[in-house]
Every structure is written in C-alpha cells, then in structure tokens.
C-alpha positions in Angstrom: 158.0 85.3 112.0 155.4 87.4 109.8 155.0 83.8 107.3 154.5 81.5 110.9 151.6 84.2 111.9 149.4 84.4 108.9 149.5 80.6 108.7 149.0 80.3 112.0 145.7 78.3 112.4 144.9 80.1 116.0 145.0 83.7 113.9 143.4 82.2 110.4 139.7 82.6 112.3 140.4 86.2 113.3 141.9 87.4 110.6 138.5 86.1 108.6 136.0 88.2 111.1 138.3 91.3 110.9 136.5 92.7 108.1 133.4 92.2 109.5 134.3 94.2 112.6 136.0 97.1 111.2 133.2 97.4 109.0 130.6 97.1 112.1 133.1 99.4 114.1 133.2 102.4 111.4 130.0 102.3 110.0 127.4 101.6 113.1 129.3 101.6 116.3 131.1 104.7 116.2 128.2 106.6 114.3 126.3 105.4 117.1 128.0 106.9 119.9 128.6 109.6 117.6 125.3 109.9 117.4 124.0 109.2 121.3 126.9 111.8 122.5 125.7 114.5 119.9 122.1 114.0 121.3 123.0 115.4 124.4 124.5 118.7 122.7 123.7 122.1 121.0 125.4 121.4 117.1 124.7 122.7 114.2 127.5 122.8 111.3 130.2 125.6 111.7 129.6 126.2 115.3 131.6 124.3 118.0 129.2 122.0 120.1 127.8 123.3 123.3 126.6 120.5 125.8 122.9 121.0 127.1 122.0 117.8 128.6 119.0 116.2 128.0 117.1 119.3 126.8 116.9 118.3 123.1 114.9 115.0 124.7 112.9 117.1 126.8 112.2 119.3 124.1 111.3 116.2 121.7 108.6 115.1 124.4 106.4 118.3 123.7 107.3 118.5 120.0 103.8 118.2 118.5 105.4 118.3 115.3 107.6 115.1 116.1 104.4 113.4 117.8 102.4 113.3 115.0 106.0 112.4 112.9 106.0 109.0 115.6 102.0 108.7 115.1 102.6 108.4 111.1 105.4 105.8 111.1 103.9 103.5 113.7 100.2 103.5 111.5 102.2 102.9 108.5 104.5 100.3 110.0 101.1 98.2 111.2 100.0 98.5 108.4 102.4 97.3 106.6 102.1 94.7 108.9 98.9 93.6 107.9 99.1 93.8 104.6 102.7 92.4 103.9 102.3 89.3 105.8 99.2 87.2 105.2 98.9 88.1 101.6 102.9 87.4 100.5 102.3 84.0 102.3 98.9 83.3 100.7 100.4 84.4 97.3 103.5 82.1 98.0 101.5 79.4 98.9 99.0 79.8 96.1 102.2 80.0 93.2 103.9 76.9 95.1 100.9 74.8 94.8 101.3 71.4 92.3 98.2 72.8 90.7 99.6 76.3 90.0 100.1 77.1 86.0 102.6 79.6 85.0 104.4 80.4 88.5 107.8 81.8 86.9 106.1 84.4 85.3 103.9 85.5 88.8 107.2 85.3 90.9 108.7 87.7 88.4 105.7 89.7 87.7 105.4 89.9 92.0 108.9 90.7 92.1 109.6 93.5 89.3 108.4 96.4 90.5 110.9 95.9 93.9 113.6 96.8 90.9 111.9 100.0 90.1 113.5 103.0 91.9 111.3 104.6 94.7 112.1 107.6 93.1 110.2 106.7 90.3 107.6 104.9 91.8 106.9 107.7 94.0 106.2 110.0 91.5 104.1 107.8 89.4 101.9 107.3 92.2 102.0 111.0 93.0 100.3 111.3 89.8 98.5 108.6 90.0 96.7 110.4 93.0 96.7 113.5 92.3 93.6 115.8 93.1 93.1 117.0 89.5 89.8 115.3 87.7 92.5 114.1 84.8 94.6 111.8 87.4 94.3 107.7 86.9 92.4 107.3 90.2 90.1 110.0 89.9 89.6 109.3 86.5 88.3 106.0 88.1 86.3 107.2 90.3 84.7 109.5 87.3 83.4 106.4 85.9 81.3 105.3 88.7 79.9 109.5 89.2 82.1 109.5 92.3 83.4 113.4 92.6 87.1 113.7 92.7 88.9 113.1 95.5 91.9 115.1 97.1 94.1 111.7 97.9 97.5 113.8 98.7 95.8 116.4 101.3 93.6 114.0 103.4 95.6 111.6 106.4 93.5 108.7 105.7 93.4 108.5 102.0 97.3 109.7 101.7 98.4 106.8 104.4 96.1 104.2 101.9 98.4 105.8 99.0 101.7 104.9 101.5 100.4 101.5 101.9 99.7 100.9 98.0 102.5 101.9 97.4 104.4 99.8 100.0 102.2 96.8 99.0 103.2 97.5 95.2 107.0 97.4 95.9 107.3 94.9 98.6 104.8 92.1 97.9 107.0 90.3 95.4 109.8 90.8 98.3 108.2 89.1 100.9 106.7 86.4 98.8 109.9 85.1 97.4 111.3 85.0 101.5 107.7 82.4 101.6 108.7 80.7 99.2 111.9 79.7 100.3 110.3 78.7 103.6 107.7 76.9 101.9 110.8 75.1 99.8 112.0 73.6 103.3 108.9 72.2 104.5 109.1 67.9 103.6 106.6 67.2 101.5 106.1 64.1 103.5 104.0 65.9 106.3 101.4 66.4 103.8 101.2 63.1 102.3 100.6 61.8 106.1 98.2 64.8 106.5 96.5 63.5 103.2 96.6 60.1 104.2 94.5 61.2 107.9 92.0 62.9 105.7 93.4 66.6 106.4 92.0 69.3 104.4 93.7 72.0 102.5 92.6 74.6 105.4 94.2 72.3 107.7 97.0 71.3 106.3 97.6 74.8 105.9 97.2 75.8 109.4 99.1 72.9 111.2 101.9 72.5 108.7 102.2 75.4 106.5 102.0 78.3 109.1 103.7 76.8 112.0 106.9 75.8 109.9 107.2 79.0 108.5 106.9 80.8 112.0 111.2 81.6 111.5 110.4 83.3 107.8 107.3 85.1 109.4 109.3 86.0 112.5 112.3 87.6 110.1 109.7 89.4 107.5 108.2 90.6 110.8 111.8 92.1 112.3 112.4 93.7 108.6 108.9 95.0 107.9 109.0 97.1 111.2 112.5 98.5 111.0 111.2 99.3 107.1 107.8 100.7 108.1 109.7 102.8 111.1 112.2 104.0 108.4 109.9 105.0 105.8 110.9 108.3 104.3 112.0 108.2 100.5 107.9 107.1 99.5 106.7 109.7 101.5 109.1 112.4 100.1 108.3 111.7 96.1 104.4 111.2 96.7 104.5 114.6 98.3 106.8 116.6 96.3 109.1 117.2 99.1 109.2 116.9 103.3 106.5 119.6 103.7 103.3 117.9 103.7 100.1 119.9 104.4 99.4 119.3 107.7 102.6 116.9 108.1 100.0 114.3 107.3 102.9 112.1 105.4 105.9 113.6 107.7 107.4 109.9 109.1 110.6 109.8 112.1 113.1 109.8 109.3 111.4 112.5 107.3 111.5 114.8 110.7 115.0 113.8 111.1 116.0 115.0 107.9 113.9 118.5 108.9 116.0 118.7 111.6 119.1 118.2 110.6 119.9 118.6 107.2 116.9 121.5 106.0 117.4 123.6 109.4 120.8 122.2 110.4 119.6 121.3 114.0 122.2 118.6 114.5 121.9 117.8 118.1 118.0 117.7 117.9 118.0 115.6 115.0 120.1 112.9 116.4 118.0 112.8 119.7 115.1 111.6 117.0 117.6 109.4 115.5 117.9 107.8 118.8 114.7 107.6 120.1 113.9 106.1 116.7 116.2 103.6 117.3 114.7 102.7 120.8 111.2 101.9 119.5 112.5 100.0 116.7 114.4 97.6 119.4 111.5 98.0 121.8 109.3 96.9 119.3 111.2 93.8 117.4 112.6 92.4 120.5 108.8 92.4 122.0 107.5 90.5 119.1 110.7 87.8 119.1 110.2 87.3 122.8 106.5 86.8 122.2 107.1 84.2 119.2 109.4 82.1 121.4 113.0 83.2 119.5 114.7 83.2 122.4 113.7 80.0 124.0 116.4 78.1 122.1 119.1 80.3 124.3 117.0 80.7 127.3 117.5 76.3 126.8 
C-alpha cells in the first residue's frame, strides 16, 4: 500500500512541491498572520498580549518619528532607482559590446564588492565620511580649499553617502542581471538594424531597451523591496539606530526601535505591516504600468 503511493504518478507532483509549501507556510505565512494579528495588540516580551484594536495604526499615523522613518526609505528607494538602473544597463551594454577589451576583469571588478559584508562596508564608508579634516573625503575636498564637511550629520549629504554606498555594492549586481538579458537578445536584429542604416543610439533604443523591459521590470521589483528594506547600511554608517535627527532612521531601522531596543512588539509589527503594504502598493503599480500582467489579463 505505502510502495503503490510513493510511486504513484498522481502523488509524485505533490510530493515535489511539499517542500516548497511547508517552507512558504512556516517561514512567511504563518509569521505573517502572526505578525498582522499581533498588530492589532498591546505585546511586549513577558507580558500576556492585551488586544487594543487598531490603536497601534492610529498611533503610527501621528508618529512624526515614523513619518520621517517612511520619508527616508521612499528617497532612498528612488534613488536607488535612478541610479541602479540606467547605469548597470549602460555598463552592461558598454562590457557586452564586440569592441569591449578586457570585460572578465570589469564584470568581476563591478561585481566584488557585492561579496564584501555590509558590515564592513558600512564602516569603511563611515570613515570614509567622517567629519574630521583627516577622513578620505574631506581630505579631498582639502585639496581643492573646500572646508570640511559634516557628511554623517546633514540629510542631504548622509542620503548621497546611502546612495554611494548602495551604488558601490549593487552596481556589479544589477549589471550582471543586464547582461544576461543582453545574452538573449538575437544578434540577428542588429545585423537587420545595421543593414537599414540604424545607429548605435537607435539600435539601442528599439532593440536593446525594449527586449530587456522583463530584466528591467525584475531589477525594478527587487530594487524597491531593497531600497524599502534598507537598514543594515544605515546602521554601520551611523554607528548605531540613533541618528542625529533620525536623518538615516529607514522603516526597518524604526522597526527594530520598536521592537527589539524598547520591546514594543505590537507597535513594531503594525510598521512591519504597513511596510509591507507600500512595498505591494508600490511593485504591483509599476508591473501593471509596464504591461506584466497583460499576458494573464489575455
């Protein structure tokens, strides 16, 4: 009986997703209704749970603290935006080219520092802009009689330290997804284009960038729920989750304030949620604007 059900060919395909959706079950499902149901309640370790509604949402709406925490991630997540994915394609492009010399060592060079740990970038680039006259970038700036700058405790120049950062890590990352897109475009298309007279710019705007619309679309979906989720950079370039002026305090980083430094349980899953929300909000408004869900609607 047991022999005739594994090697039944009706079970085999279930048996091969199970895995898969114990692992989605115990690690995302439940921890998600775990999470939603906490939202709702009072919790904090030690103490049994008292329901209170929606008050920890209601509270979160007035939290200036937790605005500025949502104002943060979403200018670092465009950002990120803009910088992660015109330049990885035009880098990708660029190495991918017949006329490129050298391109194994570029891909590794782009790629390398996504194999450092954040840890220790972070703190390399803490130092690096740091507000003594000694650090690398004011030491820069010494050169050209430009007084030293305070990077770490202005918002502008400590988000364009987040972004460098970001940039410096994730470049490589991104450019290697190009170049796999740019792997599955037939070269044939540009022959004809050659053949018409096309130039590079145009081959490069009606081939290039429409067939990798699917690779830009999934960078896209990654780099939002990656700017949104931010929180290890911004904890090593500033020593810690306590920021002056929260100026580098991101959703995750208020999270973690929450729960784990004042033990607010309850409150910090509400900002778990709520991060969640715009991250959905946000990636399923860009794939219904790039037409991803035209094939189903078909």
């Amino acid at each position: 009986m047991i022999k005739k059900f594994v090697y039944s060919q009706k079970v085999a395909p279930y048996v091969f997703v199970l895995p898969f959706i114990l692992i989605f079950l115990i690690f995302w499902f439940f921890p998600l209704v775990n999470s939603f149901v906490m939202s709702f309640q009072d919790r904090m370790l030690g103490q049994d749970p008292k329901w209170i509604g929606e008050a920890n949402y209601s509270k979160l709406l007035t939290d200036k603290v937790f605005l500025t925490s949502i104002k943060n991630s979403v200018v670092y997540m465009l950002g990120t935006l803009v910088l992660l994915i015109p330049f990885p394609m035009l880098f990708a492009v660029m190495i991918n080219s017949k006329l490129m010399k050298g391109r194994e060592f570029f891909k590794s060079s782009f790629f390398l520092p996504a194999l450092t740990s954040v840890a220790v970038a972070g703190t390399i680039f803490r130092l690096t802009f740091g507000e003594m006259e000694g650090s690398l970038m004011n030491s820069l700036l010494g050169l050209f009689g430009i007084e030293p700058i305070k990077f770490l405790k202005d918002g502008n120049w400590s988000m364009a330290a987040l972004l460098i950062l970001a940039c410096w890590r994730w470049t490589g990352v991104n450019m290697l997804y190009y170049l796999s897109g740019l792997k599955s475009i037939d070269n044939e298309y540009y022959e004809a284009a050659s053949i018409d007279g096309a130039s590079a710019w145009q081959k490069f705007r009606t081939i290039t960038m429409p067939l990798l619309k699917p690779t830009t679309v999934y960078v896209t979906t990654i780099s939002v729920y990656a700017g949104l989720a931010m929180f290890t950079e911004s904890l090593m370039m500033f020593n810690g989750n306590n920021s002056p002026k929260n100026i580098g305090l991101t959703i995750v980083g208020y999270l973690y304030r929450q729960g784990i430094e004042q033990n607010k349980l309850g409150y910090a899953a509400a900002v778990g949620i709520i991060l969640l929300v715009i991250a959905m909000v946000i990636n399923l408004t860009q794939l219904k604007f790039s037409g991803m869900f035209k094939k189903e609607e078909d």
